[in-house]
C-alpha positions, 0 to 999 in steps of 0.5 A, spaced: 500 500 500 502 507 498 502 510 505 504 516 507 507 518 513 507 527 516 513 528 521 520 525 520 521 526 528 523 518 533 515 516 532 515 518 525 522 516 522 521 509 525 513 508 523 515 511 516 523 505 515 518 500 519 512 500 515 516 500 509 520 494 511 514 490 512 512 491 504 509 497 503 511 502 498 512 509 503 514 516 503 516 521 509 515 528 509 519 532 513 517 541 514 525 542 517 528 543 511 535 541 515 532 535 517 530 532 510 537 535 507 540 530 511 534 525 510 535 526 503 543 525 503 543 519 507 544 522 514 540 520 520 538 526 524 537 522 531 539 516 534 536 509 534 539 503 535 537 499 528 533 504 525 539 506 520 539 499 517 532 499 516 532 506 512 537 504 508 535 497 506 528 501 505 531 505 501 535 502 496 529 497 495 524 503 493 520 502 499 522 509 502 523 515 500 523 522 503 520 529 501 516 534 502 508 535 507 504 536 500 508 531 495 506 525 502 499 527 501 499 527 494 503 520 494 498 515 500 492 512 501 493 512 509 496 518 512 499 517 519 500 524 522 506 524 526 508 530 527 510 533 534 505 536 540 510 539 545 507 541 552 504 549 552 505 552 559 498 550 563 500 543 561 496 543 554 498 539 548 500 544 543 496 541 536 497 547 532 502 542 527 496 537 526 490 543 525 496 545 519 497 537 517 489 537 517 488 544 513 493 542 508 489 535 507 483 538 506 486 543 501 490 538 497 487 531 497 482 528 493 479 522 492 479 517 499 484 518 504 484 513 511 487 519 516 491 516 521 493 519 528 499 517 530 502 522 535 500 522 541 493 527 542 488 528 548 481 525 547 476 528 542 482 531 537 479 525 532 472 528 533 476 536 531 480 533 526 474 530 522 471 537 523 476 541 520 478 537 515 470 537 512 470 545 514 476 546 509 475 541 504 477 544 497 477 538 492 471 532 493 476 529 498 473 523 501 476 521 509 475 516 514 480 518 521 483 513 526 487 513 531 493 509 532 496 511 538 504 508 538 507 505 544 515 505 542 519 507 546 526 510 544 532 505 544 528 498 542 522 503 537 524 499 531 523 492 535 517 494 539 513 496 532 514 490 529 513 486 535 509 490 539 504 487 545 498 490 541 497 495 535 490 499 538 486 502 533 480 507 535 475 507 528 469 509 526 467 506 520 469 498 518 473 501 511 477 504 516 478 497 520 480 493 515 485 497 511 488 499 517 488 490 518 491 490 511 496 495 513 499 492 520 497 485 516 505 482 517 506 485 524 499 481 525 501 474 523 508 476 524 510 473 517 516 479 516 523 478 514 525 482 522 532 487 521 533 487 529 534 479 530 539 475 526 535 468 528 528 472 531 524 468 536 518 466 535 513 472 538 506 471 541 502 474 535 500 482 537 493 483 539 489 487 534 484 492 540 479 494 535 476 502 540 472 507 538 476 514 537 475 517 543 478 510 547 484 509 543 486 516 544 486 515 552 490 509 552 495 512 550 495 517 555 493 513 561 498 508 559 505 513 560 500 515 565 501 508 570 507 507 568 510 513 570 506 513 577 509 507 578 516 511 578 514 515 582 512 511 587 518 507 588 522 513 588 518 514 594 519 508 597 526 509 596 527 516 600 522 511 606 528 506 605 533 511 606 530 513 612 529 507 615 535 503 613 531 499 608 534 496 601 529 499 596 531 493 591 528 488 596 522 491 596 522 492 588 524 485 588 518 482 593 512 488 590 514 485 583 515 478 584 507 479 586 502 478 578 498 483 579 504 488 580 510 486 576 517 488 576 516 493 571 518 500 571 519 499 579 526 501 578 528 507 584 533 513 580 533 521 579 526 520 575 522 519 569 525 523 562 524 524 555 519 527 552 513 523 552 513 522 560 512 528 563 509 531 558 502 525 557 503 526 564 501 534 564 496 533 558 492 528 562 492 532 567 489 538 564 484 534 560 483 531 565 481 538 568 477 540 563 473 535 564 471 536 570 475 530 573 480 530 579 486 527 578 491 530 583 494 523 584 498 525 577 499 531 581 502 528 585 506 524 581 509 529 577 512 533 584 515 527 587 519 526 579 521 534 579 523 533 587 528 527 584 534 532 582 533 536 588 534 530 593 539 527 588 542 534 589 542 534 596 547 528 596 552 531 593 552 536 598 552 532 604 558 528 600 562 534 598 560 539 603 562 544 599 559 544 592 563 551 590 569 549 587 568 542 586 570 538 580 564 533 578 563 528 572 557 526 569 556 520 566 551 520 562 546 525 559 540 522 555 534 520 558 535 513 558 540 508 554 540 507 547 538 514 545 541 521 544 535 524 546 535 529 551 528 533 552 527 532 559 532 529 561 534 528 569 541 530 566 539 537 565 536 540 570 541 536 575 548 541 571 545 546 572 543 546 579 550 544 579 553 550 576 549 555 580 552 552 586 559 554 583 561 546 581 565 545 574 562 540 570 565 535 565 560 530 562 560 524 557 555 520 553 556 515 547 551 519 543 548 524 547 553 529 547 551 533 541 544 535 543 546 536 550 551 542 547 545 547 545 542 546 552 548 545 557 554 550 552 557 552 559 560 545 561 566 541 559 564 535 553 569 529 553 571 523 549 570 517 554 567 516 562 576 517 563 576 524 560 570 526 564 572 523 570 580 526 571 581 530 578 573 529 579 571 530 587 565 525 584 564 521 579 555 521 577 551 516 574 546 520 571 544 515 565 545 507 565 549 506 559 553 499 559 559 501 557 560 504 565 558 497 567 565 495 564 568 501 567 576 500 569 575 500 576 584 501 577 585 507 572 579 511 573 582 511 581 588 513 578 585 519 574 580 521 580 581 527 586 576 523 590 574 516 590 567 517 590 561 514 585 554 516 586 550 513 582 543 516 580 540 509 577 543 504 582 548 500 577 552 497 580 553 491 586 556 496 593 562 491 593 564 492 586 564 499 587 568 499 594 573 493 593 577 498 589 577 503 594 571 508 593 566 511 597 560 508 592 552 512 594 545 510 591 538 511 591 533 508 596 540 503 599 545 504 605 550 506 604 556 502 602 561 501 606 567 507 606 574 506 602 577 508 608 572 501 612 573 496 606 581 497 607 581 493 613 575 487 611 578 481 608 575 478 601 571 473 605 568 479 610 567 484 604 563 479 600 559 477 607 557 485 607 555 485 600 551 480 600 547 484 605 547 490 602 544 489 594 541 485 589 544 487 582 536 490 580 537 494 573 534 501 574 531 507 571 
């Protein structure tokens, strides 16, 4: 099928290779001019492990190509508009992008088009959309509209489309259903050649959830919603624990084992990122609002995250003392692993309150270091964790990334003016960290023992203490 996809951004860039990877004949559009160029000329604008293979594959097989808003509404049959709806300053999404990908639809197109929502849009926008392309429609266009909410999350977004739990679609016509059925048909029966694995495992087949308009549109909202009201929740048993000398990882570990809770984003850390958390969060709200309906259980969500940085702050002070004139080295700056995003990122605001307090900073990230620079232009960019962590008086894990995991424990003491880790993501043992001489401080853990401490312990006591202070549990 002809497709068209409205916006090159994550979703849009992985809807567009993805779709075209399972047969169908697409075209990107893209209004930054920049970012086609590069599109255009074989450049990735963002990164996303896998998705660069999938474009060019799609490429050079003719199934992708890339161009203008008004060449995508001419080429496809379904349009999926995935362009951005950044949060306005009351918390609102800001769908001025789809009002003008609407109008120039409805201006332009003519005969039957399946006009898919794909970005992520409070409930009713479907019910606008519908209304303002028939009030501007110029040529006998013909349209149904969909919703099609997308569940990909940055750093597995290639594999999570094409082996996705469910794919939800919320209709209002059986023409809408079916050809949104024949689009997502491979990754229904799972009968596509997959770019992630070299030997792909069988997978469940997805759920196809078939809803009206208006419940699709809130599935999407209500599912980062709870998801981020777990993280919350958790960082919030992490500061008890702290207070009480409890293991937040053990409580995660016993809450999760139980089915109906699982072990999912039940991970203590400095809070939630990127740009879909935060801002579905808000937008909930405000809809949530506007419908007369109290939702001040996200309210709360959201001051629990935005308190993450100030807390993780205030360990450094107790740590260093005195902030001013301290040397510190962060590691990592995206939001999560495996991206270069970092709208929202934790990273962010913890730099700066560091700099306002009179620190220097020095920051390392496999990919997210370009980006990071038109945010944080005062700090210093360095090659690798070694070169960041040179006569630092605190090494901060900020993003989970595995290369730290391998982490020269030996050289980095060598480098280092203080023999101290703090970790904001909870990546490592304790006694991995003190058997080589550092002060090692986590989220919702005691404390690990001091260097000074750990010197005089035999392996066998060392092992012993370890066993009582943490489980290796992977953290957010």
């Amino acid at each position: 099928m002809r497709i068209s996809v409205v916006g090159a951004g994550y979703v849009g860039l992985t809807t567009a290779a993805c779709l075209a990877q399972i047969g169908h004949d697409v075209f990107c559009s893209e209004s930054d001019v920049d970012k086609l160029t590069k599109l255009q000329n074989g450049v990735m604008p963002l990164f996303e492990p896998d998705l660069e293979k999938v474009i060019q594959s799609a490429r050079k097989s003719g199934r992708l190509r890339f161009g203008s808003t008004e060449e995508g509404i001419d080429w496809g049959r379904a349009i999926f508009i995935c362009v951005g709806t950044p949060p306005l300053p009351n918390g609102d999404a800001d769908l001025c992008a789809i009002e003008g990908v609407a109008r120039a639809i409805a201006k332009r197109a003519s005969g039957y088009r399946l006009i898919v929502e794909k970005s992520t849009v409070p409930v009713q926008t479907g019910s606008q959309l519908r209304k303002h392309l028939s009030v501007h429609i110029t040529n006998g266009l013909d349209y149904d509209v969909a919703s099609n909410p997308e569940f990909l999350r940055e750093g597995t977004a290639v594999g999570d489309f094409l082996h996705p739990d469910r794919i939800v679609v919320g209709v209002d016509s059986s023409r809408a259903e079916e050809l949104l059925r024949e689009i997502y048909g491979p990754v229904i029966r799972q009968n596509f050649d997959c770019p992630v694995h070299s030997n792909c495992p069988k997978i469940k087949d997805p759920i196809f959830l078939t809803t009206d308009l208006g419940s699709a549109e809130l599935i999407k909202h209500a599912s980062n919603s709870f998801l981020a009201m777990k993280i919350s929740f958790i960082n919030m048993v992490a500061n008890l624990c702290e207070a009480v000398g409890a293991d937040v990882a053990k409580v995660a570990e016993g809450m999760g084992l139980d089915p109906r809770i699982g072990s999912a984003f039940l991970n203590p850390g400095i809070g939630f990122g990127g740009f879909c958390f935060p801002k579905d969060v808000q937008a909930f709200i405000r809809i949530a609002e506007k419908s007369g309906c109290d939702f001040s259980l996200l309210k709360e969500v959201e001051k629990i995250n935005q308190r993450r940085i100030h807390d993780f702050v205030e360990k450094v002070r107790k740590e260093l003392w005195v902030v001013r004139g301290k040397k510190i080295a962060i590691w990592g700056l995206a939001f999560k692993p495996n991206t270069d995003d970092v709208r929202f990122a934790p990273s962010i605001t913890l730099v700066k309150s560091l700099l306002d307090e009179g620190a220097t900073v020095s920051a390392y990230d496999p990919e997210a270091m370009e980006k990071a620079k038109a945010v944080l232009p005062n700090i210093t960019y360095c090659t690798d964790p070694y070169h960041a962590a040179q006569g630092a008086d605190a090494v901060l894990i900020v993003t989970e990334w595995e290369e730290f995991r391998t982490i020269d424990w030996q050289r980095l003491g060598a480098l280092v003016e203080r023999r101290l880790i703090i970790d904001g993501r909870n990546m490592f043992k304790p006694s991995d960290v003190t058997r080589h001489g550092f002060h090692y401080v986590s989220i919702g853990r005691p404390t690990a023992l001091s260097a000074r401490k750990t010197s005089r312990l035999s392996d066998a006591d060392l092992a012993l203490a370890s066993d009582r202070i943490l489980p290796d549990v992977p953290v957010r």
